[in-house]
N, C-alpha and C positions, 0 to 999 in steps of 0.2 A: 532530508531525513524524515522519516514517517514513524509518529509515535502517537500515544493514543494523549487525546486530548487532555487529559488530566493530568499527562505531565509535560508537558510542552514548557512550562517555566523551569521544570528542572533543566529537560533536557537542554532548552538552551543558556541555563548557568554553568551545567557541565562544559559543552563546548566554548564559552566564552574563558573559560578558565585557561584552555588551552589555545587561543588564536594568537595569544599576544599581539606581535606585530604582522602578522598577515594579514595580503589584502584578500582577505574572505570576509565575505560579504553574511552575517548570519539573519535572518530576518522568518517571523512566524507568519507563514501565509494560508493559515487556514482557516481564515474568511474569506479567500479569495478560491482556492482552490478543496477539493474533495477526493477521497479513494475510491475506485469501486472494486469490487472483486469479482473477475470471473472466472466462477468453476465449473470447469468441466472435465470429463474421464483424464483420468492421470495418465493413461496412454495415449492422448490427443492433446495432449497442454502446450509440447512443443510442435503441434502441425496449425494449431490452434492460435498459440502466438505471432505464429510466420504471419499468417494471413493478417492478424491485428495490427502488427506492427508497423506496416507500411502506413495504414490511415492515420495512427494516432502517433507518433513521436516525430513530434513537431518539439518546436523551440517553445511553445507552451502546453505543452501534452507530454505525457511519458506513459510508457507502457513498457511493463518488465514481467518473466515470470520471478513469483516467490520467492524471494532468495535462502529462506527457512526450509521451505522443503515444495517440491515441485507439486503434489499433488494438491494444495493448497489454491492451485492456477494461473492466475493474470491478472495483476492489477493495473492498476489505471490511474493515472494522476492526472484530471480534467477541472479544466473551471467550475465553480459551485452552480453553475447556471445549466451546466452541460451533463447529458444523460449519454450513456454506451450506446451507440447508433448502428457498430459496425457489427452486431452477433448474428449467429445464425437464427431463422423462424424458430428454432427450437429451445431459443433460451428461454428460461422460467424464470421468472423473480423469483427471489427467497431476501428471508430477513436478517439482519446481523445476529440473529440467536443462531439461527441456522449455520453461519458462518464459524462461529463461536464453541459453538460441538461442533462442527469439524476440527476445529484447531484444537481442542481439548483432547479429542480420538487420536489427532499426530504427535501428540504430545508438545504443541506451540507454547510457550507462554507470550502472556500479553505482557509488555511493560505496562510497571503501575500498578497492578492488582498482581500481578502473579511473581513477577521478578520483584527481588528486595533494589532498589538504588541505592549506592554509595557503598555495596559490599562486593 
């Protein structure tokens, strides 16, 4: 589950509440692992992911489009050591502000600053 670091104790007091006796395994691994996001035209996100997918979803890799909303594009779940390898010459770095108004323009909230917890 991918939540923004400020609430990562919540979230997982929220789900421990709920595991009882399952054997699910809850553990916070985000020292070990990172998001990245890649966006690109909202009309290339699923021709875009095809091609990504193959490389990166491994048993330690994940690659999903957005589940919020597609134009948002392709994220990444790679080791903190590990940089996007697999883009076209034409991707451009941008910075999480950048990311941040886009998600603001779709109308995304972020857990933790934008969503209230517990209501």
């Amino acid at each position: 589950i991918e939540t923004d670091t400020t609430t990562i104790t919540d979230v997982m007091r929220h789900f421990k509440k709920y595991k009882l006796r399952s054997k699910v395994k809850l553990e916070d691994v985000s020292d070990t692992y990172r998001v990245w996001s890649i966006l690109t035209a909202p009309k290339s996100v699923h021709a875009t992911y095809e091609n990504m997918t193959s490389q990166y979803a491994t048993s330690h890799r994940l690659c999903y489009i957005d589940p919020r909303y597609d134009a948002l594009g392709i994220r990444i779940l790679l080791n903190r050591t590990e940089i996007p390898h697999l883009v076209s010459n034409a991707f451009v770095p941008v910075g999480e502000d950048f990311y941040h108004c886009l998600r603001s323009i779709y109308g995304i909230p972020m857990h933790g600053t934008e969503l209230v917890s517990d209501k």
